[in-house]
Biotite code that builds the C-alpha atoms (Angstrom):
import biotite.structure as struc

atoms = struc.array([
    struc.Atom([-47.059, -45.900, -26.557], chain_id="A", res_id=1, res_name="UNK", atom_name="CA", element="C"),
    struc.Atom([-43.426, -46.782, -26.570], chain_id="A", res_id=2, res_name="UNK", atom_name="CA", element="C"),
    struc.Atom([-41.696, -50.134, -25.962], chain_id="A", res_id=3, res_name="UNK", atom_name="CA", element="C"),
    struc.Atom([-40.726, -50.464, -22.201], chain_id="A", res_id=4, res_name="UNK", atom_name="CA", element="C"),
    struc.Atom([-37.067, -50.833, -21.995], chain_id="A", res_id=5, res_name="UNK", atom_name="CA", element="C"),
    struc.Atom([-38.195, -52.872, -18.930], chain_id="A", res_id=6, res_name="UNK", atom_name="CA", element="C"),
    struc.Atom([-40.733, -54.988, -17.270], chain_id="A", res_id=7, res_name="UNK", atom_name="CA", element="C"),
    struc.Atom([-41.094, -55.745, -13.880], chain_id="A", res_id=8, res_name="UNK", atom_name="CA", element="C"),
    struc.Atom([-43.848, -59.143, -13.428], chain_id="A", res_id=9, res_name="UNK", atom_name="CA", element="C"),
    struc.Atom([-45.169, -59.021, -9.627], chain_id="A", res_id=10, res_name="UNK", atom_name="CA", element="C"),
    struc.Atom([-46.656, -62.639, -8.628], chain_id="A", res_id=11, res_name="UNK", atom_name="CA", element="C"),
    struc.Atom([-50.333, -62.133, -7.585], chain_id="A", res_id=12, res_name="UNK", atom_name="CA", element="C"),
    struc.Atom([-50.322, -66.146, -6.569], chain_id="A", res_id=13, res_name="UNK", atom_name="CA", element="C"),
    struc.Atom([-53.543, -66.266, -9.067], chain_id="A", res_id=14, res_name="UNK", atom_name="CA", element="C"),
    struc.Atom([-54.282, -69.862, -9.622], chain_id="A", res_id=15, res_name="UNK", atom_name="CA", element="C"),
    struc.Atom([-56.283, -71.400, -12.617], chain_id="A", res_id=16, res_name="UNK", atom_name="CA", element="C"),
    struc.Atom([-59.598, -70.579, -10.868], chain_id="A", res_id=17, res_name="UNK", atom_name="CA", element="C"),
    struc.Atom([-58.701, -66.973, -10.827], chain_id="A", res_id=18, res_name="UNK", atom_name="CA", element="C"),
    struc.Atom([-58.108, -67.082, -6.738], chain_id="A", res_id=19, res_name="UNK", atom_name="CA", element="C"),
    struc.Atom([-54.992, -65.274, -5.077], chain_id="A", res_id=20, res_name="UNK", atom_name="CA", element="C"),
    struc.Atom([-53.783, -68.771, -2.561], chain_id="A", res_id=21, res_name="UNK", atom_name="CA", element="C"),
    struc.Atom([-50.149, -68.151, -2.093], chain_id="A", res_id=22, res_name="UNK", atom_name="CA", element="C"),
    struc.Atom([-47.742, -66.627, -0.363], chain_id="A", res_id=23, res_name="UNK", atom_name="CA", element="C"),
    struc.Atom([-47.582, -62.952, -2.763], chain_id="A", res_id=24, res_name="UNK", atom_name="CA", element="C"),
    struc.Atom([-50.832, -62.124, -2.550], chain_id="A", res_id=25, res_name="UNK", atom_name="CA", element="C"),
    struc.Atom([-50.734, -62.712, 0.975], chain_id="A", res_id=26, res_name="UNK", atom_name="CA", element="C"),
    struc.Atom([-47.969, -61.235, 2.062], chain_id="A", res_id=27, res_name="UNK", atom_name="CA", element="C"),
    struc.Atom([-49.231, -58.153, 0.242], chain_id="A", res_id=28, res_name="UNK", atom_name="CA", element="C"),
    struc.Atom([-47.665, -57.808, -3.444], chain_id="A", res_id=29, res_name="UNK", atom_name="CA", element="C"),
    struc.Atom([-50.321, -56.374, -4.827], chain_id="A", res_id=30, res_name="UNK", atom_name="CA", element="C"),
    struc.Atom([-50.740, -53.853, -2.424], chain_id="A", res_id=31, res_name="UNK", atom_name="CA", element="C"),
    struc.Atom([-47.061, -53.203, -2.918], chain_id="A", res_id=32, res_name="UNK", atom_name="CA", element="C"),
    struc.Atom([-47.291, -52.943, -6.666], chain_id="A", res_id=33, res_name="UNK", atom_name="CA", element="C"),
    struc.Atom([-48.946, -49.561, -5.942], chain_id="A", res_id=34, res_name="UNK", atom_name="CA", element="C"),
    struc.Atom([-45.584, -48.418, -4.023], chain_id="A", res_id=35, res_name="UNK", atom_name="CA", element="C"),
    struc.Atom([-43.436, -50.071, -7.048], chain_id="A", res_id=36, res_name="UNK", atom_name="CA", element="C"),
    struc.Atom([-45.237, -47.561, -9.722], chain_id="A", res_id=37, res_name="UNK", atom_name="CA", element="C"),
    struc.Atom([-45.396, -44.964, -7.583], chain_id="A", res_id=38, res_name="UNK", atom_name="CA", element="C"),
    struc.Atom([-41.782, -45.035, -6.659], chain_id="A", res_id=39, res_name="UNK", atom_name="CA", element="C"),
    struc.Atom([-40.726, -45.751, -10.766], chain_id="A", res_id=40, res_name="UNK", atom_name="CA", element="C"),
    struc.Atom([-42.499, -42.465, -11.804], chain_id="A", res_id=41, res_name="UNK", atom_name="CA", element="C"),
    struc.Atom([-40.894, -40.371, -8.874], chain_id="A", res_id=42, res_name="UNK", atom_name="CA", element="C"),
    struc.Atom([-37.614, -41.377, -10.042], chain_id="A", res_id=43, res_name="UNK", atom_name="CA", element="C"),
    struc.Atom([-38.496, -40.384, -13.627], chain_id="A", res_id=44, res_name="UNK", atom_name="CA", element="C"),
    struc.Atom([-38.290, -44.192, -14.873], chain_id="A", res_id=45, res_name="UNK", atom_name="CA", element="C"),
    struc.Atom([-41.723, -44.114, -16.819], chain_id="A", res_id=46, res_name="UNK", atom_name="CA", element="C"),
    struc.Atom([-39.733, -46.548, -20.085], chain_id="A", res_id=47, res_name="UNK", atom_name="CA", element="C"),
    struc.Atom([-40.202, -49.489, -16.861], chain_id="A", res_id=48, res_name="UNK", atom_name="CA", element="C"),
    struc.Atom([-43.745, -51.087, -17.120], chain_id="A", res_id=49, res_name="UNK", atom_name="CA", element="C"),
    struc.Atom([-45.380, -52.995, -14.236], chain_id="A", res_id=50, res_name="UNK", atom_name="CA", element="C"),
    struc.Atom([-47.784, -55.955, -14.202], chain_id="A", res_id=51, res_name="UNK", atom_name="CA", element="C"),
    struc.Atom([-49.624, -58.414, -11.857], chain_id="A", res_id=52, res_name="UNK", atom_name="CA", element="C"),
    struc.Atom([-49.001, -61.717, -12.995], chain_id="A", res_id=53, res_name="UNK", atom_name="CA", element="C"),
    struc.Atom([-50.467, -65.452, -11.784], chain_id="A", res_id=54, res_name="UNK", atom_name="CA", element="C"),
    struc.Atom([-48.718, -67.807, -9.560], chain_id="A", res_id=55, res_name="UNK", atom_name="CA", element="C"),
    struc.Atom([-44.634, -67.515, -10.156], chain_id="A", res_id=56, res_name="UNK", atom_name="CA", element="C"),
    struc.Atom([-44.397, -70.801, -8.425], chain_id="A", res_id=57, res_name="UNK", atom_name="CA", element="C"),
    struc.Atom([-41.589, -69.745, -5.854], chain_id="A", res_id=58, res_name="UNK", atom_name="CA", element="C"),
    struc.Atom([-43.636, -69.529, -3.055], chain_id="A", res_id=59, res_name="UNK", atom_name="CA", element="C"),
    struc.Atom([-41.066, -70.250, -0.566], chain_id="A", res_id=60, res_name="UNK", atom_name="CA", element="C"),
    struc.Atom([-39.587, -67.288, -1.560], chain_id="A", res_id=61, res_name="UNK", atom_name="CA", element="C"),
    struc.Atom([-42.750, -65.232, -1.886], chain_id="A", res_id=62, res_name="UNK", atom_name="CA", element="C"),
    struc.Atom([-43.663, -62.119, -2.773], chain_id="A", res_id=63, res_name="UNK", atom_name="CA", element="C"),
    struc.Atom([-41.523, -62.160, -5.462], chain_id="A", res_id=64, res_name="UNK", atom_name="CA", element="C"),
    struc.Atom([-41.105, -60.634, -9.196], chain_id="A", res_id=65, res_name="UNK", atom_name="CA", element="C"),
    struc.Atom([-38.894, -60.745, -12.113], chain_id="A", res_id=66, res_name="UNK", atom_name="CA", element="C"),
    struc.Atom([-37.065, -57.870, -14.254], chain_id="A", res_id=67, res_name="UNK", atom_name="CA", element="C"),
    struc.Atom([-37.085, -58.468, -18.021], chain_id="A", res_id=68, res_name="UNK", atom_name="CA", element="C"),
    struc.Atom([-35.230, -57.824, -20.144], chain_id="A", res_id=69, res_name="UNK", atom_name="CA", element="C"),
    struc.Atom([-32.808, -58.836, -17.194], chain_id="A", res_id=70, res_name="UNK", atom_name="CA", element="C"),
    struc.Atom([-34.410, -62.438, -16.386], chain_id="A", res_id=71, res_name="UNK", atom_name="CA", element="C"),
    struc.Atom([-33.806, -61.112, -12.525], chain_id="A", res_id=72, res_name="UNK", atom_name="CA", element="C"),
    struc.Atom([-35.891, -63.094, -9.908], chain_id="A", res_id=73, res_name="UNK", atom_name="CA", element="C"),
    struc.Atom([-36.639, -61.845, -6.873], chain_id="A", res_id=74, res_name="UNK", atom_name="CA", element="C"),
    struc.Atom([-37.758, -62.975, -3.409], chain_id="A", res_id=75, res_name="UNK", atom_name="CA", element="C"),
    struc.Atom([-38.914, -61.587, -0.031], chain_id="A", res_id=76, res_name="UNK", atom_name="CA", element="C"),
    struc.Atom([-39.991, -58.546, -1.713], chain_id="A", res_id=77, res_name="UNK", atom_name="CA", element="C"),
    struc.Atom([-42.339, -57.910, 1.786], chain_id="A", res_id=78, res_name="UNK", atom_name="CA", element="C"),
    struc.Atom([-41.526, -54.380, 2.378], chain_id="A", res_id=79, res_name="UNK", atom_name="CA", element="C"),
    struc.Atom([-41.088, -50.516, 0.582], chain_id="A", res_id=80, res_name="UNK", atom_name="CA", element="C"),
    struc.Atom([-37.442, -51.271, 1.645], chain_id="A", res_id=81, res_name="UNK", atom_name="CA", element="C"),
    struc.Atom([-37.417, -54.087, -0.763], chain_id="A", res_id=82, res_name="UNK", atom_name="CA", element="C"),
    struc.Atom([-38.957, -52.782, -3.176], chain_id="A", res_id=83, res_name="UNK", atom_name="CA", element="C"),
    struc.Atom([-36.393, -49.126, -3.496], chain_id="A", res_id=84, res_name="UNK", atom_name="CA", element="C"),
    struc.Atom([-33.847, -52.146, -3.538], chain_id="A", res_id=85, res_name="UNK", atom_name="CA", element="C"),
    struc.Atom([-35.139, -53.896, -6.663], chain_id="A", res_id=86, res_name="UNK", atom_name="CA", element="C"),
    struc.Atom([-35.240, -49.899, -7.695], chain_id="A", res_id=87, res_name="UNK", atom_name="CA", element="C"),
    struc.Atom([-31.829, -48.729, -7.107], chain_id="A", res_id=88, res_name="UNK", atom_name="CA", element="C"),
    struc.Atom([-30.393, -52.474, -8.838], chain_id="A", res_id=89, res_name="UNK", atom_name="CA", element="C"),
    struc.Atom([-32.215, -51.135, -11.928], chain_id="A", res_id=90, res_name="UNK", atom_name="CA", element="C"),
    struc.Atom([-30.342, -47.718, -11.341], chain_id="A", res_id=91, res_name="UNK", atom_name="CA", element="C"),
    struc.Atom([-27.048, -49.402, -10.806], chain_id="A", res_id=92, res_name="UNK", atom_name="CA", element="C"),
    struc.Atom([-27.204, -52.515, -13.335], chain_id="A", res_id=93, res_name="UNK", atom_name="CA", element="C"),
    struc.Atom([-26.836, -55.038, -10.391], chain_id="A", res_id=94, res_name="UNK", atom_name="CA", element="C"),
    struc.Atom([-29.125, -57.179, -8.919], chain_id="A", res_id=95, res_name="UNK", atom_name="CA", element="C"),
    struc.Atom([-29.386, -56.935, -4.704], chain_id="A", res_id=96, res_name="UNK", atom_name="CA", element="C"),
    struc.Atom([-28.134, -60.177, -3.080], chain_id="A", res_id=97, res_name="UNK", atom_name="CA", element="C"),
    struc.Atom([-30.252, -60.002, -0.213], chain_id="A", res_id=98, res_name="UNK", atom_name="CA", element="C"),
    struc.Atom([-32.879, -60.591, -2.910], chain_id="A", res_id=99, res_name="UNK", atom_name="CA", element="C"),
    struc.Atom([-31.870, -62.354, -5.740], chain_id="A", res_id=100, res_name="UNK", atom_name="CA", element="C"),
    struc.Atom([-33.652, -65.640, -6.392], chain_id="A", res_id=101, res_name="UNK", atom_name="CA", element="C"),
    struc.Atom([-30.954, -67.846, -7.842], chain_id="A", res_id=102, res_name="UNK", atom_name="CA", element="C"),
])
């Protein structure tokens, strides 16, 4: 396996008890995850790795995920729209504002 050049961390709201409570996992990020890698490999960006993660704490801005190497934070991430956004700012090298947790 090669290094990722990138990874993308989607909050699953997982608390200590192993329970999805917040916003993300209800407002579907896990269920959108699926879109996310599907939409990576179409566009031929397999070195961009993808993983659930626990509670982000930004659940007023929920779903939400973070790019590393890129330390971008992102919030609202509800729809496939949002998601080809966070996409095409990877593309481009510039985070969307509409998004962008600051």
């Amino acid at each position: 396996m090669t290094k990722p050049k990138r990874h993308i961390f989607v909050c699953g709201s997982f608390r200590m008890n192993g329970t999805p409570q917040g916003v993300c996992s209800k407002g579907g990020s896990m269920e959108l995850m699926q879109y996310l890698e599907g939409e990576l490999a179409d566009r031929g960006m397999g070195d961009v790795a993808v993983s659930g993660t626990g509670c982000l704490k930004v659940c007023d801005r929920g779903p939400a995920l973070v790019v590393y190497p890129e330390n971008w934070w992102f919030g609202h991430i509800d729809s496939e729209e949002a998601i080809d956004a966070v996409i095409d700012s990877l593309e481009k090298g510039s985070p969307p504002a509409e998004y962008t947790i600051a």
